[in-house]
C-alpha positions in Angstrom: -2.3 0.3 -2.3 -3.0 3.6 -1.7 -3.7 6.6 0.9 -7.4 8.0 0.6 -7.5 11.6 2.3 -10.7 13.1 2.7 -11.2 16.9 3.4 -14.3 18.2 1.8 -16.4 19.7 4.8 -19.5 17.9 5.3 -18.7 14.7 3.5 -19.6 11.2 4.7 -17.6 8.1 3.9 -20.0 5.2 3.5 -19.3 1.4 2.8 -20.6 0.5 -0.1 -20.0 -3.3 -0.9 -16.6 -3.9 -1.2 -16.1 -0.3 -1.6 -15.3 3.1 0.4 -18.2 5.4 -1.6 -17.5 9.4 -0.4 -20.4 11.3 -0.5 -20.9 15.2 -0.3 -23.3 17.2 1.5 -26.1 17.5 -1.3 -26.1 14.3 -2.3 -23.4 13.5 -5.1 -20.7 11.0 -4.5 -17.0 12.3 -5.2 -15.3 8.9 -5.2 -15.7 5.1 -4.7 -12.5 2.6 -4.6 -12.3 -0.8 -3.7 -11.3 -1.2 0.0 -8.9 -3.6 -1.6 -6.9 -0.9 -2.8 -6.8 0.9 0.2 -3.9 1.3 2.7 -5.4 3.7 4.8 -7.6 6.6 5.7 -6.7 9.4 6.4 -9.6 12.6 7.7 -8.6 16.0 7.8 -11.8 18.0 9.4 -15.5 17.7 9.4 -16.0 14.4 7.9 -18.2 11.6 8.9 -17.3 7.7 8.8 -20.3 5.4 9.1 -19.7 2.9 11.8 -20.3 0.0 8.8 -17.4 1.8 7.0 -15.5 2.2 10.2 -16.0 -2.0 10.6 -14.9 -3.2 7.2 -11.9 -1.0 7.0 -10.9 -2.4 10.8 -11.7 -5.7 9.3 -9.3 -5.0 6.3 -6.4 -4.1 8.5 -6.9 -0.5 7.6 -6.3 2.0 9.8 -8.3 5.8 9.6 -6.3 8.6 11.1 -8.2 12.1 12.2 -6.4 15.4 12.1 -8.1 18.5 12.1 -8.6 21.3 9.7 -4.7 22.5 10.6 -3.3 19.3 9.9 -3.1 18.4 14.1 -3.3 14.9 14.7 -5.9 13.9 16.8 -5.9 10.4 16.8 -5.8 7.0 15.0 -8.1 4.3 14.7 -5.6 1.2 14.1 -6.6 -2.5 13.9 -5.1 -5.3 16.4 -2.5 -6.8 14.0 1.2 -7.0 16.2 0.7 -8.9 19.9 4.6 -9.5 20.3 4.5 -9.8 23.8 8.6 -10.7 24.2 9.6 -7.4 22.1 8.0 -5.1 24.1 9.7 -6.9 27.8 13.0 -6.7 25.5 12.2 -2.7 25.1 11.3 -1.9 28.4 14.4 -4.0 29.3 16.5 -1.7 26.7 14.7 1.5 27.7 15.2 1.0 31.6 19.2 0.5 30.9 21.0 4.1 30.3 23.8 1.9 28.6 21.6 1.1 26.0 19.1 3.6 25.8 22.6 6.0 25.1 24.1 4.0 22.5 20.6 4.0 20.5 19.9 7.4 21.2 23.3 8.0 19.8 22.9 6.7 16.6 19.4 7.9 16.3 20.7 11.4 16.8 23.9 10.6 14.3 21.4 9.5 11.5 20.1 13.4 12.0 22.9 15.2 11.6 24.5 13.4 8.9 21.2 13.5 6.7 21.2 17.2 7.6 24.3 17.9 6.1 23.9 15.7 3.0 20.7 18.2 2.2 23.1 20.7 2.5 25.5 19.4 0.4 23.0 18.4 -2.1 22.3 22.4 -2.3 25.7 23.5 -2.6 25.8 21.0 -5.6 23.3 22.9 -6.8 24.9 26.1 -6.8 24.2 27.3 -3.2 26.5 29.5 -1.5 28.2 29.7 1.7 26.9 26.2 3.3 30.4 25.5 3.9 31.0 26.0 7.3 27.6 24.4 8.1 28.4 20.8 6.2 31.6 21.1 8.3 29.7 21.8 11.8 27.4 19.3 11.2 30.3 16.5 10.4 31.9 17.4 13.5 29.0 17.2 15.8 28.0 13.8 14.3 31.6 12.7 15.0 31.0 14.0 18.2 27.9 12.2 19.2 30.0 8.9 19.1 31.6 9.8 22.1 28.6 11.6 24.2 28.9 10.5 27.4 25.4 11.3 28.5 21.9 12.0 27.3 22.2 15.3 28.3 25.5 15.8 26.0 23.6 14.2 23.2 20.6 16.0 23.4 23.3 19.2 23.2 24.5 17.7 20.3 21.2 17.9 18.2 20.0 21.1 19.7 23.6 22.4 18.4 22.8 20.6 14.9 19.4 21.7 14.6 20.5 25.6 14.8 23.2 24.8 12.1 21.2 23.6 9.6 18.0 25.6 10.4 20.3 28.8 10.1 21.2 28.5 6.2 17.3 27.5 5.4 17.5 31.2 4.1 19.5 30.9 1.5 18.0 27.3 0.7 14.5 29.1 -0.2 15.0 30.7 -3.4 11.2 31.8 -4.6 10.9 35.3 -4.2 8.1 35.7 -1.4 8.6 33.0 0.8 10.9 33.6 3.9 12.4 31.9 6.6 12.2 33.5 10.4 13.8 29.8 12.1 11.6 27.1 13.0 8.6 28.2 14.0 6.2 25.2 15.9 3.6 26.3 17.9 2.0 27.9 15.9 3.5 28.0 13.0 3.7 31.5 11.4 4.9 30.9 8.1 4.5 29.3 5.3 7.5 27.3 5.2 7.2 26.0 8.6 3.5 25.3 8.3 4.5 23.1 5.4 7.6 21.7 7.8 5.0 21.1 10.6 2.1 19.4 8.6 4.7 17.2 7.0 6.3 16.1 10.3 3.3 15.1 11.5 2.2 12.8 8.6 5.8 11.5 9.2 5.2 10.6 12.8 2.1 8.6 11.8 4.0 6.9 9.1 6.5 6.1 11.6 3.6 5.0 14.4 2.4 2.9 11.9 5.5 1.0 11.3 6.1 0.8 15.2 2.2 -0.9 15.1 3.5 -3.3 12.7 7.0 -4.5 14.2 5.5 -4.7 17.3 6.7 -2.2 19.6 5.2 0.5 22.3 4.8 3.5 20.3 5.0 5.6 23.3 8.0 3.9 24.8 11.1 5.6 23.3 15.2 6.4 24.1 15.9 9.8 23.1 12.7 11.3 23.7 11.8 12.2 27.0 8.7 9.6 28.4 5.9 12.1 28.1 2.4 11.3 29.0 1.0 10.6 25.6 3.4 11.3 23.5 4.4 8.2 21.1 8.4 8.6 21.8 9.3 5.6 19.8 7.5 7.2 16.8 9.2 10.6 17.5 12.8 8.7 17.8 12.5 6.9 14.4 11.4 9.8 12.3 14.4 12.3 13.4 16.6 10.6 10.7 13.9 10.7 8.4 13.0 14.4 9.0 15.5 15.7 6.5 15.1 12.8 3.8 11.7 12.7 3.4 9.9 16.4 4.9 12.8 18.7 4.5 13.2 17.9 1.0 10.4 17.8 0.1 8.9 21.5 1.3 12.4 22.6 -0.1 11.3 20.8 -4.0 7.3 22.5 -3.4 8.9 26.2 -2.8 12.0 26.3 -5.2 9.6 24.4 -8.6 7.0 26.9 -7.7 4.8 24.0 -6.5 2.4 26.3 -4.0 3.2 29.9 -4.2 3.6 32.5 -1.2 -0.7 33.3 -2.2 -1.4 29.8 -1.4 -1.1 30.2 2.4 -3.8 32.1 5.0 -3.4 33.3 8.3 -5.8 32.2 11.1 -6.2 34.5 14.6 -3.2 34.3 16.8 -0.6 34.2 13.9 -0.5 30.9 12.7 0.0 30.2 9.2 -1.8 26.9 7.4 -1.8 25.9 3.9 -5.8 26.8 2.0 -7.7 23.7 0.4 -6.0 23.5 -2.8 -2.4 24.1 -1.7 -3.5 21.3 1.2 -4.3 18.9 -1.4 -1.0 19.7 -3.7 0.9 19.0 -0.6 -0.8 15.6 0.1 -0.5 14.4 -3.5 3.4 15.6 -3.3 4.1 13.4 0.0 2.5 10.8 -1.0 4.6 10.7 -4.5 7.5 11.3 -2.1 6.5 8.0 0.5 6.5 5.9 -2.3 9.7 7.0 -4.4 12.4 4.0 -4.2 16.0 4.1 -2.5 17.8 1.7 -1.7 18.3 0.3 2.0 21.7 0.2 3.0 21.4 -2.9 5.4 19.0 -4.9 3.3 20.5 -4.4 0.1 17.1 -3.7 -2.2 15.5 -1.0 -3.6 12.4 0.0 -1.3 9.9 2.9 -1.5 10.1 5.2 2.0 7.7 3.8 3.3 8.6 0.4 3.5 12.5 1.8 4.6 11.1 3.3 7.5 9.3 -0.3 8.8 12.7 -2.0 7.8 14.3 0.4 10.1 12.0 -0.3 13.0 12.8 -3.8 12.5 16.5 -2.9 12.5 15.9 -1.4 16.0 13.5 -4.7 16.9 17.1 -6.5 16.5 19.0 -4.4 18.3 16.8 -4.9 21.2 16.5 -8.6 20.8 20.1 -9.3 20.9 20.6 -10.2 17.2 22.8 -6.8 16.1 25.1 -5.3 18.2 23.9 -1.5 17.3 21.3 0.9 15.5 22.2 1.3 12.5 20.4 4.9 11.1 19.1 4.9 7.5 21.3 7.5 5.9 20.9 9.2 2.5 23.4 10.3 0.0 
């Protein structure tokens, strides 16, 4: 199974029998696979979807996303599949209790901070310097966390963790040309944290995905303040991920030379955004990185990312039914 992303400006995705047929403005076709073969659909700009190919791929359980030309997610088109009724009165339950919406938010923001520092550590292995004092930091404000005795204490905790490990990003880039101000989200203004931004976003729709699946409310989360659309659930699962999956993998594009300081534009008002062909390096790089195996510490198998971070919203799904007595993060060595 795999992702389709479709970029080229003007293009129209068409069914075609059992197939997804792609074809450009003058008349060629780019690409036909077998919807069989298809996990989803993702469109990045002016692309049209026929409503024929929009039916068969809702019919297949396949979901299309839409983000725009800057990677912003505007929406998702996702097929009925989860109607667990009895979860989602369990996570309102768990949400409306600040006993229980601390203790998850807890290990949610534990599962952070310790991922953070093993990245660290992982570059001092590798011959980085004076990440020391960081790896220690972040240990003691994961210890910390354990014993937060509000949301407001624990939010303090990652704001203090997020600093920390955003502060020695410097010395983790090491490709001359490339540089590191802090993060930088709206807009991003550089090409690392365009990279870091485009890739947190295809993380949160992995992540909303797997919510889709389990069962859950998306938009119904612990840590994360309710927001009028904002899918808080989706936002809370990913912040363990964050390091394993996006961090290290803009950190592996910019130190092998991947996509090269030329391979980024600037748009009016200062934001930075990958160009087409860095866009698509990027893609194929995530995608490689979704579906690279590690094993899941609870279930005891070897699992690609992908499938860890749906095992994890089922870990939560227990939690809140009663049948573990904690979150348990998905942490990384």
């Amino acid at each position: 199974m795999s992702t389709l992303y479709v970029m080229e400006n003007g293009a129209t995705v068409r069914k075609d029998g059992d197939q997804i047929k792609i074809d450009l403005p003058k008349g060629e076709t780019l690409l036909r696979m077998p919807m069989e073969k298809l996990e989803q659909l993702v469109i990045l700009g002016n692309v049209t979807v026929t409503a024929q190919a929009l039916k068969a791929l809702l019919q297949r359980g396949i979901p299309v996303v839409y983000l725009t030309q800057q990677g912003r997610l505007l929406g998702k088109l996702q097929p009925f599949e989860n109607k667990n009724i009895p979860l989602r009165w369990h996570q309102f339950a768990a949400a409306s209790s600040p006993k229980k919406r601390l203790a998850i938010s807890r290990s949610i923001v534990k599962g952070k901070l310790l991922n953070q520092r093993t990245l660290l550590q992982r570059a001092k292995r590798e011959g980085v310097q004076g990440l020391d004092d960081s790896v220690r930091q972040l240990g003691i404000l994961a210890r910390k966390v354990d014993s937060a005795a509000d949301m407001n204490k624990v939010r303090g905790l990652e704001g203090a963790g997020a600093a920390e490990y955003f502060r020695q990003w410097p010395k983790l880039i090491r490709q001359i040309g490339f540089r590191f101000p802090g993060r930088v989200r709206r807009p991003p203004t550089d090409p690392a944290n365009s990279m870091l931004s485009f890739g947190y976003m295809l993380l949160m729709n992995e992540v909303f995905s797997a919510c889709h699946i389990v069962g859950f409310d998306p938009y119904l989360g612990f840590f994360h303040m309710d927001r009028y659309g904002r899918p808080a659930l989706a936002l809370d699962l990913m912040e363990e991920f964050r390091p394993v999956l996006v961090d290290s993998l803009v950190l592996s594009l910019i130190n092998k030379r991947v996509l090269e300081p030329e391979d980024f534009e600037s748009e009016l008002g200062g934001a930075t955004r990958m160009r087409p062909h860095a866009l698509r390096k990027f893609l194929a790089a995530w995608e490689n990185k979704r579906r690279t195996l590690v094993r899941h510490h609870i279930f005891d198998r070897q699992v690609p990312y992908w499938w860890a971070i749906e095992l994890q919203a089922r870990v939560l799904a227990r939690v809140i039914l009663g049948e573990m007595e904690e979150y348990i993060p998905f942490l990384t060595r």
